[in-house]
N, C-alpha and C positions, 0 to 999 in steps of 0.2 A: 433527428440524428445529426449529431453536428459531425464537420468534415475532420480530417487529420490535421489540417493548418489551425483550424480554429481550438482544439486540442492542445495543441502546439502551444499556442498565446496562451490559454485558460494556464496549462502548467508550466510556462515560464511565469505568470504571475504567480501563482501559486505557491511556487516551489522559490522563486526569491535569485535563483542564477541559472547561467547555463550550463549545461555540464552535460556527457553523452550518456549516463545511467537514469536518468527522467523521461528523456525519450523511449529509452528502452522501453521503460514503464507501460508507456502511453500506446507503442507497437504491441506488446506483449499483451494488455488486457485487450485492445481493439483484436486482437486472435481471439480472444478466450472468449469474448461479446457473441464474434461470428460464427463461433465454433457451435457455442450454446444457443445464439440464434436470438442471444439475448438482449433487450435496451438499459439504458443506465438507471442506475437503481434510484427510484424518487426515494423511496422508504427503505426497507429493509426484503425486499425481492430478491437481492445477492447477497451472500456473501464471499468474504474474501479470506482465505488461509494464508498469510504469506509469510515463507521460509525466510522471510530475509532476518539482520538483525541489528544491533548496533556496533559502531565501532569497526566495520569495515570501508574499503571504499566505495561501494555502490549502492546504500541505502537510501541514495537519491530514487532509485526504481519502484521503492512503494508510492510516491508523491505521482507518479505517471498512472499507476495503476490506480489511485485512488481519483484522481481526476475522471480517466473515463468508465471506469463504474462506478462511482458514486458511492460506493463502500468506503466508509470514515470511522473513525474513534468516536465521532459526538455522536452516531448514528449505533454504534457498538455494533456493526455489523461487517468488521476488520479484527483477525488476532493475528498479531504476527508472534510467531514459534520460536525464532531466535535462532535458527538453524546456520544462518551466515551465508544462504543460499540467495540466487541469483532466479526466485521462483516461486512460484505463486500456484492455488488451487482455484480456481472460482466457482461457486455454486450457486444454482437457481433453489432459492429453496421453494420455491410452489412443488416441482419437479423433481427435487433431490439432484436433477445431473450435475454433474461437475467436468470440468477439464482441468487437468495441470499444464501448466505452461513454462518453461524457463528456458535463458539465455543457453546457446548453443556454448558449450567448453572452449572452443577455437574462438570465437567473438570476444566472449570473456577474457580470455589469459592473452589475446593479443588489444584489448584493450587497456588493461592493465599494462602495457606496455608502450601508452602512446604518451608523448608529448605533455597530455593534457595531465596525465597520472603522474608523470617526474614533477612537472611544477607544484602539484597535490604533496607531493612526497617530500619536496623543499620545502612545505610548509604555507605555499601561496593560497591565500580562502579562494576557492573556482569562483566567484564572483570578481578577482583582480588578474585571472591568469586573461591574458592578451585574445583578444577573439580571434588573432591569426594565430594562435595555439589551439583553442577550444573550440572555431567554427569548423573545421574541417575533421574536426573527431565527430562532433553531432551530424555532419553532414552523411559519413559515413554512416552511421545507425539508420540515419532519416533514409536514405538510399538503398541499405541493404536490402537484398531478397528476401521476403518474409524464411522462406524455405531456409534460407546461410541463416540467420539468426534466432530462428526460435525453432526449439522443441515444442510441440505441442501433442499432448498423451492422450489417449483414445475419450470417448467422452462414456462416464462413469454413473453410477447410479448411486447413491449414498443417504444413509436417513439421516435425515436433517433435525434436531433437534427444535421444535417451533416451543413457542411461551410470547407472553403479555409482556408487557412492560409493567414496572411499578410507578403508578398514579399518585400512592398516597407518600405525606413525608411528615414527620415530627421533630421541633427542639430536641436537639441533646439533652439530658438531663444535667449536664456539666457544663459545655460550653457555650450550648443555646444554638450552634447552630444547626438550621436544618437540614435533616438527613432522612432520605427514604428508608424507609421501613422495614426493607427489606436487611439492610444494613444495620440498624438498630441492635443491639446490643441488650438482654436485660440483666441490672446488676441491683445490689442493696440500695441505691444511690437510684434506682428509674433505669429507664432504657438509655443505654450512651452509644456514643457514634464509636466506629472502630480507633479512631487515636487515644478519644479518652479513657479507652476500656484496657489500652495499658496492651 
């Protein structure tokens, strides 16, 4: 189990700058870990439903959540919903439990109103806004009472859809390149990948 600092460093590199929606992240699934009582997912153990989406300003909060559980896109055991939300489901699937967890409304909308958010809103990339703009927003998260910052919803029971992976893959019959199977397409032409099938 690694600590909260080391966490810390793993999604500042990760994640590429600093900004106070990553931490959040990283608070937010460390709940949802110890709520389910769960460790980070080497394989596909969790999964991760998260509300958030694009195009707003806090979709730095899945890169936190994805660091400490371990729920990824190359792992496919991550959807996010596109809700525009500020929250996340996580679930054990051996167990089906799940928790919801998301940012408390008052943290949020007075987040959105710090220092660090008006420079975002000029246009500044939060990798060149001043760290005596940006360190004292993160410190703030890092600091809060779990209790002032997060909501976190009763823990759930839910059936977990389980399945294989696909093993096998084949050339396109168009473009040659390889494509799982399962994707495969059959046309007059052989089996084709989903772009060349038009």
């Amino acid at each position: 189990m690694n600590t909260f600092e080391e966490y810390f460093e793993t999604g500042l590199k990760f994640h590429g700058h600093r900004c106070p929606a990553m931490p959040m992240g990283l608070r937010a699934a460390l709940a949802a870990m110890k709520t389910l009582g769960v460790e980070h997912s080497q394989d596909k153990e969790l999964q991760v439903l998260s509300e958030t989406g694009e195009g707003h300003a806090a979709g730095c909060f899945l890169d936190g959540v994805m660091v400490v559980t371990g729920c990824t896109y190359g792992k496919s055991n991550i959807k996010k919903l596109y809700y525009n939300k500020m929250a996340f489901t996580l679930i054990d699937v051996k167990t089906g439990r799940s928790v919801r967890v998301s940012i408390k409304n008052e943290v949020l909308a007075q987040s959105l109103k710090s220092p660090f958010i008006e420079q975002r809103k000029a246009g500044v990339p939060p990798q060149d806004v001043p760290a005596k703009i940006a360190d004292p927003v993160i410190e703030k998260v890092l600091n809060i009472p779990e209790e002032m910052l997060l909501n976190i919803g009763e823990i759930k029971v839910i059936d977990v859809p389980k399945g294989k992976g696909v093993f096998e893959a084949e050339p396109c019959a168009k473009c040659g390149d390889m494509t799982f199977v399962n994707k495969l397409q059959e046309t007059p032409a052989g089996k084709v990948c989903i772009p060349c099938a038009g």
